[in-house]
N, C-alpha and C positions, 0 to 999 in steps of 0.2 A: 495619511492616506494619499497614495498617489492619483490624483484627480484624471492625467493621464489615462492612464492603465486603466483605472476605471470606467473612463468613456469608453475607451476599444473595448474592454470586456462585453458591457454595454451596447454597443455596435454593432458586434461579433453576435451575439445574441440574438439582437433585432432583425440582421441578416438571415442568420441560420433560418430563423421561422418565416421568414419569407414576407416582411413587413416595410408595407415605408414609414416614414416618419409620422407622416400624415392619418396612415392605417394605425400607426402605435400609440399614436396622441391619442387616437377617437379610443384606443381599444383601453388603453390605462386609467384615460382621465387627466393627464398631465400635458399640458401646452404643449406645443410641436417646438416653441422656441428654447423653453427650459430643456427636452430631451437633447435639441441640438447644441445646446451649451455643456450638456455631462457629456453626449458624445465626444465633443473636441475637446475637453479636458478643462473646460473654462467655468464650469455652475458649481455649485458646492450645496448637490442637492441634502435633506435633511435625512433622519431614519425612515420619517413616512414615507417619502418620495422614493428611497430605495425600495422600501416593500411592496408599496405599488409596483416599480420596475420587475423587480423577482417575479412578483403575483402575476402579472400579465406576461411575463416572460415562461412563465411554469418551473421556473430553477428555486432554489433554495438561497434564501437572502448573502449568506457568505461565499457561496459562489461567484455571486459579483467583487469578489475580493481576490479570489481563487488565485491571479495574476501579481496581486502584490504583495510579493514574498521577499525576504530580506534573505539575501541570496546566499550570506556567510552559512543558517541553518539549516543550506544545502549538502553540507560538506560534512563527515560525519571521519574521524582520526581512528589509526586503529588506536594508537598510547588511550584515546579517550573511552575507545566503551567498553561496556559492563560485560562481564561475561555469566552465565549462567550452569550452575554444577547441578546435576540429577544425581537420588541418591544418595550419591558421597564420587567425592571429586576425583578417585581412582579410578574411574570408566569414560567418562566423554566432559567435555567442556565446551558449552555453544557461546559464540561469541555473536552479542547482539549488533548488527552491522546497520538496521534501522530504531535508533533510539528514539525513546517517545516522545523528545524535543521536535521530532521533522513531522509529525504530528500525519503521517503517512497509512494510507488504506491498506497497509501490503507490510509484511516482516519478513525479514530478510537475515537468515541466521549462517554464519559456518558452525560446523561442530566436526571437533576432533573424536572420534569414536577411538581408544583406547587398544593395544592387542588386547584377543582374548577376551572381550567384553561385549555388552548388549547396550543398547540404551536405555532400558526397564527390565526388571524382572518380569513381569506382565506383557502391558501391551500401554500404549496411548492411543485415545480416539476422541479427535476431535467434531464436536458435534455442529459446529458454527464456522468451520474456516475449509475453505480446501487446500494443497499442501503439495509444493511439488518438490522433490528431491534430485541433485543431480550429484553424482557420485563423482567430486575430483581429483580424488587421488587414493591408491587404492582398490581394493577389492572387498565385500560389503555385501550381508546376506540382508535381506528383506522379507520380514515377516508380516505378510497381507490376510486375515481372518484366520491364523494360523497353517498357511502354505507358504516356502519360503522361496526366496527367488532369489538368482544370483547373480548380483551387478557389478563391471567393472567398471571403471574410468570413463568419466564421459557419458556412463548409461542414466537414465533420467525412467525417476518414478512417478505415478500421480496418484494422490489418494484422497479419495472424495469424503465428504464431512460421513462420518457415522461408520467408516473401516478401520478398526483392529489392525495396531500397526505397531512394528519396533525393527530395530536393526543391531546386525549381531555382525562385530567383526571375530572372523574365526582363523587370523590370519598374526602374525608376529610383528606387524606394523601396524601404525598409527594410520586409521584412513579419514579422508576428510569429504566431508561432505555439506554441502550447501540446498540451505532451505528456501523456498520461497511458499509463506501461508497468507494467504489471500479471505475475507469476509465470503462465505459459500455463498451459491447464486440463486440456491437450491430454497 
């Protein structure tokens, strides 16, 4: 644990909500001396102490952690990720660009859509994520509650948790397209 980072987390906190130390000690229950010692990177408070801080803070306990990240499993190789086949691996191929090592709120896919090819025979709808698509290279029909719509390069879709959705390239190229699916707010 970097004792550091956890005081500025800590700090940053107590700021935001508009607290002095004095205000945070009465509010927590925890001496104004010991908060000043995790603030500047010097206390080595316990689990209790942190839950207190979270509690009176209103954040969730790993949030005070949020900052100490080990920086290498920010880095994500293409040789290193997985890629993912619908189907059967004659039509698209997503390559997972956020692995579930970066342990991240947000996925982040390319996929190669195939000539001549859909991403489903059907449709996909997803019920918990919202999902935006931005077409890079290529031309790319987009099937919205079954109406379809025609995207090139550059054109960007959004499709909200619970819409009926696929993509159909109708063209003699490989087109690419990039995902971003997000937890819905909804």
């Amino acid at each position: 644990m970097d004792h550091q980072r956890l005081g500025q987390t800590v700090l940053n906190y107590r700021k935001k909500n508009g607290m002095t130390i004095r205000e945070f000690a009465d509010y927590s229950g925890i001496s104004t001396s010991l908060i000043s010692q995790i603030e500047r990177g010097q206390g080595n408070p316990s689990l209790n102490v942190l839950e207190l801080i979270a509690k009176s803070l209103n954040v969730p306990l790993f949030t005070l952690f949020i900052n100490d990240i080990d920086t290498d499993s920010l880095i994500s190789k293409k040789k290193d990720r997985k890629k993912i086949y619908r189907e059967n691996n004659d039509h698209i191929v997503y390559d997972v660009l956020t692995p579930d090592f970066m342990k991240a709120h947000i996925e982040l896919l390319m996929m190669d859509l195939n000539p001549h090819s859909s991403t489903i025979e059907s449709h996909y709808l997803h019920i918990d994520k919202e999902e935006i698509a931005v077409v890079m290279k290529g031309k790319v029909y987009v099937e919205l509650e079954g109406i379809e719509y025609f995207l090139e390069e550059g054109d960007v879709v959004r499709i909200p948790p619970n819409v009926k959705h696929k993509f159909l390239n109708k063209s003699s190229q490989t087109n690419n397209i990039l995902f971003v699916l997000t937890p819905s707010l909804i």
